[in-house]
SELO-7556 format. One record per residue (C-alpha): residue in three letters; x, y, z. Coordinates in steps of 0.1 Angstrom, whole numbers, padded with zeros to 4 digits, always signed. Layout:
ALAXYZ;...
# end
This chain:
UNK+0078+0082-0029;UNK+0079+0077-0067;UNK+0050+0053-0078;UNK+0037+0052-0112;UNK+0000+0066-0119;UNK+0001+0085-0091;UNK-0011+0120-0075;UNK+0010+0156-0071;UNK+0024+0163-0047;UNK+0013+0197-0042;UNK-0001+0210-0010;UNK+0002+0175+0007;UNK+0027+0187+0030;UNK+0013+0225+0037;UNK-0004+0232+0072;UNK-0019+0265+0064;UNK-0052+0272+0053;UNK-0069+0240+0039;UNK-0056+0218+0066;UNK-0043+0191+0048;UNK-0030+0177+0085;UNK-0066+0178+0098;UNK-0073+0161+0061;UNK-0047+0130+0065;UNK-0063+0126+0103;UNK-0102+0124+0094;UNK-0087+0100+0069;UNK-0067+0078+0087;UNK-0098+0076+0112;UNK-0122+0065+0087;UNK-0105+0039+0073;UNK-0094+0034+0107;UNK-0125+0025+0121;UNK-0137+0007+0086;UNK-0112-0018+0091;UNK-0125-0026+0129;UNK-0164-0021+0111;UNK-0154-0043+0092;UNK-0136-0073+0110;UNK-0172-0087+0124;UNK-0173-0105+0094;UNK-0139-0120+0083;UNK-0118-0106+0110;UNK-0079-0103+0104;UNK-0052-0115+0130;UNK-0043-0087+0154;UNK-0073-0066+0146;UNK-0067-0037+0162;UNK-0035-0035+0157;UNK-0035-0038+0123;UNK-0060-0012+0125;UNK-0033+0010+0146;UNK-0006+0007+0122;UNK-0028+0013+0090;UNK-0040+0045+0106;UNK-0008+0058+0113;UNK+0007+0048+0082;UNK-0023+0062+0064;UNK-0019+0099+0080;UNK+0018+0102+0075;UNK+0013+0092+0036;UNK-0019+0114+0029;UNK+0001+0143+0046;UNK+0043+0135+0033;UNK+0038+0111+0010;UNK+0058+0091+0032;UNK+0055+0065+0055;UNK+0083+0067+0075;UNK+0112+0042+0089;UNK+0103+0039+0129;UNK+0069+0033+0116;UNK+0073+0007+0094;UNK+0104-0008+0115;UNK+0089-0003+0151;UNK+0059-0015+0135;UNK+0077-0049+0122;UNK+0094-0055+0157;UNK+0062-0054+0176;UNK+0048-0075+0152;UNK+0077-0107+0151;UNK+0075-0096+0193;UNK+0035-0106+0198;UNK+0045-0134+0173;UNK+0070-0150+0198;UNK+0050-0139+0227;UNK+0015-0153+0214;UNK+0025-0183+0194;UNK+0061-0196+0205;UNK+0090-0202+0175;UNK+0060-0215+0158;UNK+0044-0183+0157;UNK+0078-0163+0151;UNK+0085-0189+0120;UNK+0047-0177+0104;UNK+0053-0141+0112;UNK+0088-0141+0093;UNK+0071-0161+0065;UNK+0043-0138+0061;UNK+0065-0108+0062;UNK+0088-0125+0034;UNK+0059-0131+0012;UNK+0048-0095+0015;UNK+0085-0086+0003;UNK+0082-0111-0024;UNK+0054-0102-0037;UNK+0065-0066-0038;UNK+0095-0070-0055;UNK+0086-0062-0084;UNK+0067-0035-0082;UNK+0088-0016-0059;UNK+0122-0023-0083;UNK+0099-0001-0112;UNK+0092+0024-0088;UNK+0056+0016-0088;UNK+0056+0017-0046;UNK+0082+0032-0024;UNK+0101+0015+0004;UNK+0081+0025+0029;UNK+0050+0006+0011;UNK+0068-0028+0003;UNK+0079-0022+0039;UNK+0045-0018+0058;UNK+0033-0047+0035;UNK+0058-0066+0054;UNK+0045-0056+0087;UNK+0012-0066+0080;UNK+0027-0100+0064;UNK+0040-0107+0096;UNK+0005-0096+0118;UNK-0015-0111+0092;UNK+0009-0145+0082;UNK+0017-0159+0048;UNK-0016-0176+0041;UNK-0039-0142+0044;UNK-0015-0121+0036;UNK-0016-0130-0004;UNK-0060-0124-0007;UNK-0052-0090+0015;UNK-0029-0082-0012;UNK-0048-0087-0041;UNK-0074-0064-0033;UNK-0050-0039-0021;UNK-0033-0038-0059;UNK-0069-0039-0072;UNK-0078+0000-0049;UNK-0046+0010-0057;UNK-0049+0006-0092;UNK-0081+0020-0095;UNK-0074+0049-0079;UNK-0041+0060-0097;UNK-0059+0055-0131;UNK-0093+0075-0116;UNK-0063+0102-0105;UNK-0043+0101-0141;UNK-0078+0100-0160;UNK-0089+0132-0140;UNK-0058+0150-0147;UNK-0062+0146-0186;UNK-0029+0120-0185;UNK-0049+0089-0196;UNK-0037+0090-0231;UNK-0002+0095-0223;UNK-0004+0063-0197;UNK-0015+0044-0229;UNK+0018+0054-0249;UNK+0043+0046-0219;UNK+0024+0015-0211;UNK+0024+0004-0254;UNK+0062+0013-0257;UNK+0074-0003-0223;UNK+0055-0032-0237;UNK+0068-0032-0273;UNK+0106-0025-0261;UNK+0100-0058-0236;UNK+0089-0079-0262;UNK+0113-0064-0288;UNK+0144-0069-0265;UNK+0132-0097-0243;UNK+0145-0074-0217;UNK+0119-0059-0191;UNK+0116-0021-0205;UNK+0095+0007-0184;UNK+0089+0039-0197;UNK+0087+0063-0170;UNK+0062+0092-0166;UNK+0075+0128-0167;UNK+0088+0146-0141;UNK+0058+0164-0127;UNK+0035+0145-0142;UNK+0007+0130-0121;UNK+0019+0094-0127;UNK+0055+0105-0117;UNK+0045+0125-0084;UNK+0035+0100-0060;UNK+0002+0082-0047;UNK-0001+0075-0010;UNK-0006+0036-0012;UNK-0012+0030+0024;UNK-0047+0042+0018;UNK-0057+0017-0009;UNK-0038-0007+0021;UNK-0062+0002+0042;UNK-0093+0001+0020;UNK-0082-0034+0004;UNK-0082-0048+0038;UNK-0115-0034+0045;UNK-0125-0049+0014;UNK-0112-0086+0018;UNK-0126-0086+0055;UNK-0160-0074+0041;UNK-0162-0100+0009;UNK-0134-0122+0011;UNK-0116-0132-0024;UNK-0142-0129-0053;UNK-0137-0165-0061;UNK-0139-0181-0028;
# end
């Protein structure tokens, strides 16, 4: 996955000593289980899961920085399936639109290479658990963890100042050109490596079910 302000790679993927696998599972459990702690007081549609998918999706991207195609794809299907099943054509026609304003508002971010297609994907997934009206509040707070912690990630790896000169020229070649201009990070870089997203996915939900939308 290439996202911008993101983490290395490096040892993600090793199972030797360090147990990065046991890592990505003790992680995808706690936030797991924070999503279900956390449904008593704003509970999402299809709690648990939601909760399922998140964990899964959370311990494949902690450990490949990936979250991979019959996850995100088996995931959808069962999703539009309890749709239909639950809630008729009507509830079909809610779970499309959710999953279509997931992609939408994705878009964007995805064509700069700020997520990877398995993120805009599982966004999709829970858009369709989740439908088009929650979806959007669960989103916002997910951008909000996963911003935070790509700049805490760049900051600790010395890289803020070099953020700050990308972000100023991709700006000033925008405005310049009225073109959209991105300056990418270097190869190797921390904001060119990668930054499993499914776990600020899985906070941000915690985090709307907990306290809702800041101005609501």
């Amino acid at each position: 996955m290439s996202r911008d302000l993101a983490i290395p790679q490096t040892g993600l993927g090793h199972t030797g000593a360090g147990s990065p696998i046991a890592a990505s599972l003790v992680l995808a459990t706690l936030v797991g289980a924070g999503f279900i702690w956390s449904a008593r007081w704003n509970p999402l549609p299809a709690t648990i899961g939601a909760a399922a998918f998140l964990a899964i999706a959370i311990e494949q991207d902690v450990r490949r920085l990936r979250i991979p195609n019959w996850l995100t794809y088996g995931g959808l299907a069962a999703a539009l399936g309890h749709a239909a099943v639950a809630g008729g054509a009507g509830g079909l026609v809610s779970a499309l639109a959710g999953a279509s304003v997931a992609l939408a508002v994705v878009f964007v971010p995805f064509a700069l290479r700020w997520l990877g297609a398995g993120d805009a994907k599982a966004m999709m997934v829970l858009g369709a658990l989740w439908g088009r009206e929650q979806v959007l509040p669960v989103l916002f707070w997910m951008f909000v963890v996963g911003g935070v912690m790509a700049i805490a990630l760049v900051v600790l790896r010395g890289e803020g100042p070099d953020l700050c000169r990308r972000w100023w020229r991709s700006l000033w070649l925008s405005l310049s050109t009225r073109r959209v201009h991105y300056v990418p990070p270097a190869p190797g870089s921390a904001a060119g490596s990668g930054l499993p997203f499914a776990v600020a996915m899985g906070i941000g939900a915690c985090v709307y079910q907990r306290w809702g939308m800041p101005w609501t």
